[in-house]
VEXPA-261692 format. One line per 3 residues: number of its first residue (from 1); their letters; for each residue x, z, y of C-alpha. Coordinates in Angstrom, 3 decimals. Example, Ala and Ser with C-alpha at 12.3 -4.5 7.8 and 13.67 -1.06 7.14 Angstrom:
BEGIN
1	AS	12.300:7.800:-4.500 ~ 13.670:7.140:-1.060;
END
This chain:
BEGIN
1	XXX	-40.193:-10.056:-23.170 ~ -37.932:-12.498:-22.054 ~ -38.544:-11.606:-17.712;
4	XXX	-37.874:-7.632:-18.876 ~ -34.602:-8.728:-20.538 ~ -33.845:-11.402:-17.526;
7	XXX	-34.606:-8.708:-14.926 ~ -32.113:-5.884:-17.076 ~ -29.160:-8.471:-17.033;
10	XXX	-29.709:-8.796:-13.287 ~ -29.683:-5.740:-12.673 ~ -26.430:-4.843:-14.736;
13	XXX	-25.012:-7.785:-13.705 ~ -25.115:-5.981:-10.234 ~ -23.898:-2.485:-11.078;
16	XXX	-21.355:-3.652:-12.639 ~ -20.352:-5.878:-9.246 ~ -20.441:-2.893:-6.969;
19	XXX	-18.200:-0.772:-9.618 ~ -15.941:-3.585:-9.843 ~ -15.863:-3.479:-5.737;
22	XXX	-15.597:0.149:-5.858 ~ -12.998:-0.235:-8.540 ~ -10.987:-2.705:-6.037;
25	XXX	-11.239:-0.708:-3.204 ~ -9.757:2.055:-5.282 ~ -7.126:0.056:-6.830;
28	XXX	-5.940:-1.183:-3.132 ~ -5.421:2.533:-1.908 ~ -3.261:3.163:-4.624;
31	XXX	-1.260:0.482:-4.113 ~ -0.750:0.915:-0.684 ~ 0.487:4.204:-1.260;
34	XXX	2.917:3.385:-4.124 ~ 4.815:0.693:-1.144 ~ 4.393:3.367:1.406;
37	XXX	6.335:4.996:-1.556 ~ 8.670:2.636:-2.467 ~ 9.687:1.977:1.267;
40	XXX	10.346:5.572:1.961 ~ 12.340:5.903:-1.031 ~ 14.350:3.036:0.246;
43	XXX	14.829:4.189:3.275 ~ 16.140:7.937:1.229 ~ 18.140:6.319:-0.894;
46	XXX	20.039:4.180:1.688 ~ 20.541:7.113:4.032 ~ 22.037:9.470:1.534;
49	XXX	24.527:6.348:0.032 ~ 25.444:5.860:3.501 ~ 25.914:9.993:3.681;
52	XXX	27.859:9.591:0.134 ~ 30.247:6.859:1.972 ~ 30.899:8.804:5.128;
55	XXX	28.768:5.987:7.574 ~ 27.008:7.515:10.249 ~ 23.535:6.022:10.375;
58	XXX	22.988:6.738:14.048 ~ 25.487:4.337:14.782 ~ 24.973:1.653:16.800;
61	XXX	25.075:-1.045:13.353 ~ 21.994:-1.449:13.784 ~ 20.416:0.365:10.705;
64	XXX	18.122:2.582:13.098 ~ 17.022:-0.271:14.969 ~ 15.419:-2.455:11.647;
67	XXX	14.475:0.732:10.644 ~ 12.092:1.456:14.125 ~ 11.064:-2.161:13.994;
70	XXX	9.197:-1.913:10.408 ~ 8.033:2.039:11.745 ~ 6.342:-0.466:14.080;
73	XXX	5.206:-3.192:11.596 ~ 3.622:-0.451:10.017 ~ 1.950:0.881:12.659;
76	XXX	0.492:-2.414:13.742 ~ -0.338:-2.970:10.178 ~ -2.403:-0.040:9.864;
79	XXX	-3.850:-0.602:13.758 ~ -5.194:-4.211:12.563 ~ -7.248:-2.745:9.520;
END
């Protein structure tokens, strides 16, 4: 009696692992997407307060510059995976 019982913990020892992996892998998606979110939000935001204050983000301050080098932070990030 005792192997049976030894052999059913194993066993739902290890589906429970691989939901809790599944479950991860899950969970990681949808937290990548709620940045990828955030970050475009950001950038929304900060281009219609600079609309709201009459500043010209194609100037040359800068602004479009940062914002090309993360464009290409991202990129590499997403390249590396």
């Amino acid at each position: 009696m005792s192997m049976k019982l030894h052999r059913y913990m194993q066993s739902v020892q290890s589906q429970t692992f691989g939901d809790i992996l599944i479950f991860g892998k899950e969970l990681d998606k949808e937290v990548q997407t709620l940045i990828e979110t955030s970050i475009a939000l950001t950038f929304e935001y900060r281009d219609l307060t600079n609309l709201l204050n009459g500043h010209d983000v194609n100037s040359e301050s800068g602004i479009n510059l940062i914002e090309d080098k993360l464009k290409q932070a991202k990129k590499q990030l997403y390249d590396a995976k």
